[in-house]
C-alpha positions as CSV (number, residue, x, y, z in Angstrom):
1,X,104.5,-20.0,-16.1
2,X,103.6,-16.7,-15.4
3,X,106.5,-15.5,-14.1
4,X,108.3,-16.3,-17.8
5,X,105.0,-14.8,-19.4
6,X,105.7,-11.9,-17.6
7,X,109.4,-12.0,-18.4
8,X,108.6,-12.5,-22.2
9,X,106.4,-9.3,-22.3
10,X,108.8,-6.9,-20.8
11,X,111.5,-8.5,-23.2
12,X,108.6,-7.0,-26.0
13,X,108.3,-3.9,-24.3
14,X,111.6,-3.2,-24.2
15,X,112.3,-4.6,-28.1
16,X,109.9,-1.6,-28.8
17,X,111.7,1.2,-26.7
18,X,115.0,0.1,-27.6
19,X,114.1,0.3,-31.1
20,X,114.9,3.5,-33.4
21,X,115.6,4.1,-37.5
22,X,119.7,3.6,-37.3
23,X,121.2,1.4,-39.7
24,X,121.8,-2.6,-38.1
25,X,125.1,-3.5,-38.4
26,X,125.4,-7.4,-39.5
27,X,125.4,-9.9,-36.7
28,X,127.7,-12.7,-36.5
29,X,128.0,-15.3,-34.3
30,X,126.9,-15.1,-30.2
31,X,128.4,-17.3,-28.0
32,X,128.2,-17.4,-23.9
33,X,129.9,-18.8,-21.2
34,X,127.6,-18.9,-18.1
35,X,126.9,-20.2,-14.1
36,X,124.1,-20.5,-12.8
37,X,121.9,-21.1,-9.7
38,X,119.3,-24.2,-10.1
39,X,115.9,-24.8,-8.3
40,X,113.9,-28.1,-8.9
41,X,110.8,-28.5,-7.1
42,X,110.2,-32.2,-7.8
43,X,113.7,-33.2,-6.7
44,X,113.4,-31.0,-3.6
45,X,110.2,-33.1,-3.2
46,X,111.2,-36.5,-3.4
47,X,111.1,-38.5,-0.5
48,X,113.9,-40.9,-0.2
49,X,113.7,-43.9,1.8
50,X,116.6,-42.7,4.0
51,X,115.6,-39.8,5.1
52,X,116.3,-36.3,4.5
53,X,116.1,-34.3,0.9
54,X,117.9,-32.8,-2.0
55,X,118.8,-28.8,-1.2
56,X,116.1,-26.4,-2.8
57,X,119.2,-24.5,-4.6
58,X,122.0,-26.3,-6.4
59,X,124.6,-24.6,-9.0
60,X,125.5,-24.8,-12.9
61,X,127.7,-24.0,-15.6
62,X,127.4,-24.2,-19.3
63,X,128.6,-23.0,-22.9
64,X,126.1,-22.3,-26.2
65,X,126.6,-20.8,-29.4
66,X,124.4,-19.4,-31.9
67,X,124.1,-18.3,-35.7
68,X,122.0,-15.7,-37.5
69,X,119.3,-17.3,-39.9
70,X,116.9,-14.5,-40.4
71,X,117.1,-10.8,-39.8
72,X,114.1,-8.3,-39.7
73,X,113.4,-4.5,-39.2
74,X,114.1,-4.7,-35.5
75,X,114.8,-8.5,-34.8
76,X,117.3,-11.1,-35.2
77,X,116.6,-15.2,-35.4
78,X,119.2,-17.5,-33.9
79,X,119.9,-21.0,-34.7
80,X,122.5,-22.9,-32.5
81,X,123.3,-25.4,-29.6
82,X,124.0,-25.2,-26.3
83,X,125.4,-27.5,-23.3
84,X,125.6,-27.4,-19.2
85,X,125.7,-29.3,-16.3
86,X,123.8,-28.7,-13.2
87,X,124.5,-31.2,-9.7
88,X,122.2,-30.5,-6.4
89,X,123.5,-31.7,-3.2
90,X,121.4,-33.2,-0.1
91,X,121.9,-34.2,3.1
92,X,120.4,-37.7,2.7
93,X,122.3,-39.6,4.8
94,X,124.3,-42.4,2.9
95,X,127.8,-44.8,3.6
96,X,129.6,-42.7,1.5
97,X,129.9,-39.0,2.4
98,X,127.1,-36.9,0.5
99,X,124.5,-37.7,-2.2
100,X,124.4,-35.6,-5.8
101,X,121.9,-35.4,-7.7
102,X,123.4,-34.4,-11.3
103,X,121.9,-33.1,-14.7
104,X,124.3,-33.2,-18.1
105,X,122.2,-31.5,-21.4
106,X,122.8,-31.1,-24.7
107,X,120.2,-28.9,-26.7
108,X,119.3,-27.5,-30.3
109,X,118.1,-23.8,-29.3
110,X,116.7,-20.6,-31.0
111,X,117.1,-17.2,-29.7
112,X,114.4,-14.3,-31.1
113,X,116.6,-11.3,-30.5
114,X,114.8,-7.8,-30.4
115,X,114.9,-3.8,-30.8
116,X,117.8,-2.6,-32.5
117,X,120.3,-3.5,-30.4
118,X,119.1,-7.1,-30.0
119,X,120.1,-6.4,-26.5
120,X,116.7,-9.1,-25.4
121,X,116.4,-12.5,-26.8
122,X,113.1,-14.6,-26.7
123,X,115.2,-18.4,-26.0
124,X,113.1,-21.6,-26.9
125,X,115.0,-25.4,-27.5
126,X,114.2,-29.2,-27.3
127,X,117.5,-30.9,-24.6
128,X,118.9,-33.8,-24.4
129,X,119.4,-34.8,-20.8
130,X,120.8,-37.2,-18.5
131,X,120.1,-37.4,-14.6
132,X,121.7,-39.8,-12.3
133,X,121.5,-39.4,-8.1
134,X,125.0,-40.8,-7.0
135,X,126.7,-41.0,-3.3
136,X,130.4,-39.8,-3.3
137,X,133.2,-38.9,-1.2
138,X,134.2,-35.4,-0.4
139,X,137.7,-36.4,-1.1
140,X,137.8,-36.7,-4.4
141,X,141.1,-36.1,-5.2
142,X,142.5,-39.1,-3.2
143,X,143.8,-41.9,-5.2
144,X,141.2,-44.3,-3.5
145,X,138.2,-41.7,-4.1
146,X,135.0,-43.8,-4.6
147,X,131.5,-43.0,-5.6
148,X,128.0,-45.2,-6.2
149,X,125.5,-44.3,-8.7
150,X,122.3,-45.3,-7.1
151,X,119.8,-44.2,-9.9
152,X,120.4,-42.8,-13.8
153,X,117.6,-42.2,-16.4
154,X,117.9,-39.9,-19.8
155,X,115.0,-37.8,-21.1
156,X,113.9,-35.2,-23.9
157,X,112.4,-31.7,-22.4
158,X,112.0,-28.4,-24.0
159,X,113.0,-25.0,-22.5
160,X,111.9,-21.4,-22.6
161,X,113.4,-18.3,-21.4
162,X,114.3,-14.8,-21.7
163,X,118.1,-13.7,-22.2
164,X,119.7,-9.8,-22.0
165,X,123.0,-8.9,-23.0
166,X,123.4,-6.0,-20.7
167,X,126.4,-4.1,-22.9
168,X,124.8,-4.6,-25.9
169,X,123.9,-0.9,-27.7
170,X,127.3,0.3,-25.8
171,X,130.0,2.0,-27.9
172,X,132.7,-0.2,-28.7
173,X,131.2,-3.1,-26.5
174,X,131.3,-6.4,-28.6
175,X,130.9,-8.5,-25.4
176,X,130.1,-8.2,-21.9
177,X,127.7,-9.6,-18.7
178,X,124.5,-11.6,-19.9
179,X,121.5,-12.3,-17.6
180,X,119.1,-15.3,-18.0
181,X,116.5,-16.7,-16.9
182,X,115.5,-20.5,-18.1
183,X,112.6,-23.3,-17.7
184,X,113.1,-26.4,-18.2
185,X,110.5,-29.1,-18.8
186,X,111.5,-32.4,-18.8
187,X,110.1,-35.8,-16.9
188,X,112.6,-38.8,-15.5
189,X,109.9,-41.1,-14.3
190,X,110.0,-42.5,-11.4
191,X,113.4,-42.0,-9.2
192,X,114.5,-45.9,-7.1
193,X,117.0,-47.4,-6.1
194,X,118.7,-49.6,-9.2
195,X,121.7,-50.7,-7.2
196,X,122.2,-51.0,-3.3
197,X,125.7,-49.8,-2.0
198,X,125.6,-51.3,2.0
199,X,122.2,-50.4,2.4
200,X,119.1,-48.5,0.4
201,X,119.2,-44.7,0.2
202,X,116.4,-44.0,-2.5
203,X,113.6,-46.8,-1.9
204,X,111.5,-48.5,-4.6
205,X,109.6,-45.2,-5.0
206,X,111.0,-41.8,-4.2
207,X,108.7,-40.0,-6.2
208,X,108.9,-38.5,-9.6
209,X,111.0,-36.5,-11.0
210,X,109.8,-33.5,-13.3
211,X,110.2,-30.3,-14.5
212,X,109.4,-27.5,-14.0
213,X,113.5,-27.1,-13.5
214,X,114.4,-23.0,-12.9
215,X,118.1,-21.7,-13.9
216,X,119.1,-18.2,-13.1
217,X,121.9,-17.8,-15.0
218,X,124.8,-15.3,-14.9
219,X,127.4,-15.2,-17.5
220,X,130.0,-13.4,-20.4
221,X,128.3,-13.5,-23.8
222,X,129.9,-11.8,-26.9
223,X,129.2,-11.2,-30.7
């Protein structure tokens, strides 16, 4: 939590500095196409009755789109949705080749953009998600590819963050390379076995599975 306090105020900071009396053009809508790099404490912590552990890094991509609702002096308020999916290997030793553990949202989100250029954004939004840990093979294009979902549980979390579209205030940018940082907040429960493929990987108590999830995320964002 500090670390996206301390993110939030330099997004303020710079609102300020970046701010000056030229006229705003009208905004219209923002949308981003991003990848990201994952860490999840809690899954990196479980403790699986096979042995071994989730990696402390995993990988992402996702899509969002957003629509003006308010504008101020030097501040814009966003209104929009957003989507990604997120999938953290291990080397928890299982029949089939490797074990996933894999995170699909879906989220209502607000972005606070600031200083003239709305070149920062304040992000806040309540997800949709749905986690399942699941053994596959690496050759998944094979016709006889198979896979075995051990565990799957859905869950509501909130987010925060801090977003900055790095061409924004450039002359005749409309788009360009947007950094981001998110937190995710979010709590599966208790992470088992449900179903046994040839023998059990998870146990009847792993550990539970929480937020705080990180996501570093590098993407293209336009408007």
């Amino acid at each position: 939590m500090r670390l996206v306090a301390g993110m939030l105020a330099m997004v303020l900071m710079a609102g300020n500095v970046w701010a000056d009396t030229d006229e705003q053009a009208p905004m219209g809508i923002r949308w981003e196409l991003w990848g990201a790099a994952t860490s999840w404490p809690a899954l990196s912590d479980l403790d699986p009755e096979a042995g071994g552990s989730f990696n402390s890094t995993g990988f992402g991509i996702g899509l969002s789109a957003h629509w003006p609702v308010g504008e101020f002096e030097d501040s814009t308020l966003m209104i929009g949705a957003e989507g990604a999916f997120t999938s953290t290997s291990s080397d928890i030793p299982v029949y089939l080749d490797e074990l996933y553990a894999d995170d699909v949202y879906v989220a209502l989100s607000t972005k606070w953009l600031v200083g003239e250029h709305r070149g920062f954004a304040i992000d806040a939004g309540l997800a949709y998600h749905l986690m399942d840990i699941t053994q596959r093979e690496n050759y998944y294009y094979y016709y006889d590819y198979e896979e075995f979902q051990s565990w799957e549980e859905s869950a509501l979390g909130g987010f925060v963050g801090v977003t900055w579209d790095t061409w924004a205030g450039k002359p005749g940018k409309d788009g360009g390379l947007a950094l981001a940082l998110k937190v995710h907040f979010v709590d599966f429960g208790t992470v088992q076995d449900e179903d046994i493929f040839v023998e059990p990987v998870l146990g009847s108590n792993a550990g539970t599975l929480d937020g705080p999830l990180y996501m570093v995320q590098l993407g293209y964002s336009s408007r």
